[in-house]
C-alpha positions in Angstrom: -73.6 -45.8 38.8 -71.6 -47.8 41.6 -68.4 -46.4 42.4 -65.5 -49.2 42.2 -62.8 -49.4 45.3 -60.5 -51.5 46.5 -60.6 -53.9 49.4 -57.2 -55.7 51.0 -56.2 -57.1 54.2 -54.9 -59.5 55.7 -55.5 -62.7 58.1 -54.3 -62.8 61.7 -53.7 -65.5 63.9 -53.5 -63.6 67.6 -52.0 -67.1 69.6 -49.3 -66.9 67.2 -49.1 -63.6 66.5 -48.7 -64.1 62.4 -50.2 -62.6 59.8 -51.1 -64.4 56.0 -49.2 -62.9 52.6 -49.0 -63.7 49.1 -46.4 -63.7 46.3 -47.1 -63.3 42.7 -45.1 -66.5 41.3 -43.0 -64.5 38.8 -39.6 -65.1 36.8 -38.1 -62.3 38.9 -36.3 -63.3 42.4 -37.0 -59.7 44.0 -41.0 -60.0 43.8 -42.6 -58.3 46.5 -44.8 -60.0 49.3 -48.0 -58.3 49.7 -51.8 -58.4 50.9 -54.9 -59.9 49.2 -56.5 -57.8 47.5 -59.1 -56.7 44.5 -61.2 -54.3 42.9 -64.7 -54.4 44.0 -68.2 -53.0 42.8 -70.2 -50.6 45.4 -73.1 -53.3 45.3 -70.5 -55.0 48.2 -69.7 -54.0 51.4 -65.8 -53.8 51.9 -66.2 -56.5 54.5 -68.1 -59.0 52.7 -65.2 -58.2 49.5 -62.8 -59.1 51.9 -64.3 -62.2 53.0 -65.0 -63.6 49.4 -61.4 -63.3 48.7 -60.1 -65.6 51.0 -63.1 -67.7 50.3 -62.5 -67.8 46.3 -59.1 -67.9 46.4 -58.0 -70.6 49.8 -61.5 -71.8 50.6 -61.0 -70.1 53.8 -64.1 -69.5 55.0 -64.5 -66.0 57.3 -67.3 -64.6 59.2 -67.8 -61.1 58.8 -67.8 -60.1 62.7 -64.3 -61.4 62.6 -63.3 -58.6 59.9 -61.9 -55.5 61.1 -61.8 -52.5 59.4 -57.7 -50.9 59.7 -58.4 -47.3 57.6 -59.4 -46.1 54.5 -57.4 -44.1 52.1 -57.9 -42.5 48.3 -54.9 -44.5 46.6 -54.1 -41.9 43.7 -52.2 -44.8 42.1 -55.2 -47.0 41.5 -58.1 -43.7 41.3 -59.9 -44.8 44.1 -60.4 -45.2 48.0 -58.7 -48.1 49.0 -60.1 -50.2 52.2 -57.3 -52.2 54.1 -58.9 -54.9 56.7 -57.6 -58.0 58.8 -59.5 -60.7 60.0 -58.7 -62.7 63.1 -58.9 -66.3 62.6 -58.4 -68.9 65.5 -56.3 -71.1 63.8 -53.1 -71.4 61.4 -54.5 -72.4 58.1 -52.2 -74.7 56.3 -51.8 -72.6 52.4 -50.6 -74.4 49.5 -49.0 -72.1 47.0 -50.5 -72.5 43.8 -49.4 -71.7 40.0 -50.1 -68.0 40.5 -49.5 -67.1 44.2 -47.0 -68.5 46.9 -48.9 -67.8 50.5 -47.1 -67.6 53.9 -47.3 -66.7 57.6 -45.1 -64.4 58.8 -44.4 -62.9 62.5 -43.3 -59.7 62.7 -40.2 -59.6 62.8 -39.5 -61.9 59.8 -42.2 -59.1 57.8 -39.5 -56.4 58.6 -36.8 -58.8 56.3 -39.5 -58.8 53.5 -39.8 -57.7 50.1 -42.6 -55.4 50.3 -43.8 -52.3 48.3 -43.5 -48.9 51.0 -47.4 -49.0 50.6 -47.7 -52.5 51.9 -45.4 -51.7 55.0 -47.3 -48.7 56.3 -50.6 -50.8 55.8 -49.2 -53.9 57.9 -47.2 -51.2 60.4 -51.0 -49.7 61.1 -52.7 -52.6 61.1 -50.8 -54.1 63.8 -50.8 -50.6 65.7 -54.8 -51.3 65.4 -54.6 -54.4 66.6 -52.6 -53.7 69.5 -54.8 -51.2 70.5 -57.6 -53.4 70.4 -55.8 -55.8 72.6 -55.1 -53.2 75.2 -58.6 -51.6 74.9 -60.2 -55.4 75.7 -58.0 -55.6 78.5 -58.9 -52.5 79.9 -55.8 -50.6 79.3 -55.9 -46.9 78.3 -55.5 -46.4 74.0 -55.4 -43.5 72.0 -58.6 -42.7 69.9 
């Protein structure tokens, strides 16, 4: 039997220093910005779950070296370990909001002003301490870990 979990992220552009969100298109005004996401079957790795949901849903196309695992956590919410990712891609790809979703890029300061559920913040708040330290580690500056 495969165990399910759950694999999210989201995409980075480093020049710009912005990451990709989505909106659920809903009636109410206060909906919540938050990553992509979905349930996926052990017969996947968590990076290759992650790549076929920007590939599905915005025919963005991501290699899997450019995937970067942030942490893992057992969500008691959803029953199962949750795998949160980012992928670095080289350039800003233009997103059209679609029927379901609106999709943005947002810097970091404008992510502080956001709608966004607490578990969403601390995911985006530790991805971007990993990759900071991954800048300073490939620059040869000292990092913790």
């Amino acid at each position: 039997m495969h165990k399910d979990f759950y694999a999210s992220g989201f995409l980075y552009h480093p020049k710009s220093n912005q990451i990709l969100l989505q909106q659920l298109n809903t009636a109410d005004e206060k909906a919540t910005w938050t990553l992509f996401g979905k349930k996926v079957n052990k017969s996947k790795t968590g990076e290759e779950a992650f790549r076929d949901i920007f590939n599905e849903e915005l025919s963005i196309k991501l290699k899997l070296r450019s995937i970067n695992c942030i942490y893992t956590y057992f969500s008691k919410e959803k029953g199962a370990d949750h795998n949160i990712y980012y992928a670095e891609v080289k350039k800003l790809h233009k997103v059209n909001g679609s029927t379901k979703n609106e999709f943005s890029w947002f810097n970091f300061k404008q992510i502080l002003k956001l709608n966004l559920s607490e578990q969403a913040k601390h995911d985006i708040v530790v991805g971007l301490r990993v990759i900071d330290s991954s800048l300073r580690k490939s620059l040869g500056q000292r990092t913790i870990g």
